[in-house]
N, C-alpha and C positions, 0 to 999 in steps of 0.2 A: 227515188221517185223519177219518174219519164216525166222532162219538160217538154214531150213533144205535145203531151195534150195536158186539158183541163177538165178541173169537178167541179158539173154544172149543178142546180136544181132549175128541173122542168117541168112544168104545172102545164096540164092541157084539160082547161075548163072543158071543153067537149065529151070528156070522158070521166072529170072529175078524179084525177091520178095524178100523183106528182113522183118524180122518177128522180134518182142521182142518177149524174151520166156524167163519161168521161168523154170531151171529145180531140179532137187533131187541132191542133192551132193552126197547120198550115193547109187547113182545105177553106174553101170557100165557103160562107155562111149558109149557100141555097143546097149546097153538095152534103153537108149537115142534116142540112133541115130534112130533105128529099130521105136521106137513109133513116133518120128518127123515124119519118113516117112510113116507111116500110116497114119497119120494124114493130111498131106500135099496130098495124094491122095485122101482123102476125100475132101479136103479143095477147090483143084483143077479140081472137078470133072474128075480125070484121066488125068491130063496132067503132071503130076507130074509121072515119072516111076521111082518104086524101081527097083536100082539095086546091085547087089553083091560087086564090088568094088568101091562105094562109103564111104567118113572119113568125119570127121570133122578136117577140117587144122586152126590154128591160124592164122588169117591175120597182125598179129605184127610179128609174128616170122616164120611165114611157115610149121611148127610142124604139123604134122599129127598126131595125138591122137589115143592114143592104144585103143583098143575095150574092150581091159580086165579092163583097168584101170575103177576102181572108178573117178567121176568127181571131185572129195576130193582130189583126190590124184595127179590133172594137176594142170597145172598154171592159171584153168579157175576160176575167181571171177566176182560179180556184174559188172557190164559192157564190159565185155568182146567180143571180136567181132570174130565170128568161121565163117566159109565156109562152105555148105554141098557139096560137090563134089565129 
């Protein structure tokens, strides 16, 4: 198994889709986010809109996750269950 990353579950009420995803521990939470969302507009053929004030919120705790922070450095591990919103 690669410790370099983890398996998330990611729910994006926007689209009503929840994805497994593997991601990098040692990138920054917004450098995550940013690539989800690129990808998620491809994936969606465009139904999926980037926008500016969307996080990643914890669905145990409700924590909105800094952008600066490294994923190393949340409470996020293997099975983890995140929001895009």
């Amino acid at each position: 198994m690669n410790k370099n990353k983890i398996l998330v579950e990611l729910s994006i009420p926007s689209i009503e889709k929840t994805y497994d995803l593997y991601i990098p521990i040692n990138k920054k939470i917004g450098t995550v986010k940013n690539l989800i969302e690129e990808a998620l507009v491809d994936l969606t053929d465009h139904a999926y809109i980037i926008k500016e004030d969307t996080n990643f919120f914890s669905t145990e705790t409700g924590e909105i996750y800094n952008v600066n922070s490294t994923v190393m450095d949340t409470d996020l591990e293997n099975g983890s269950k995140i929001i895009l919103m």
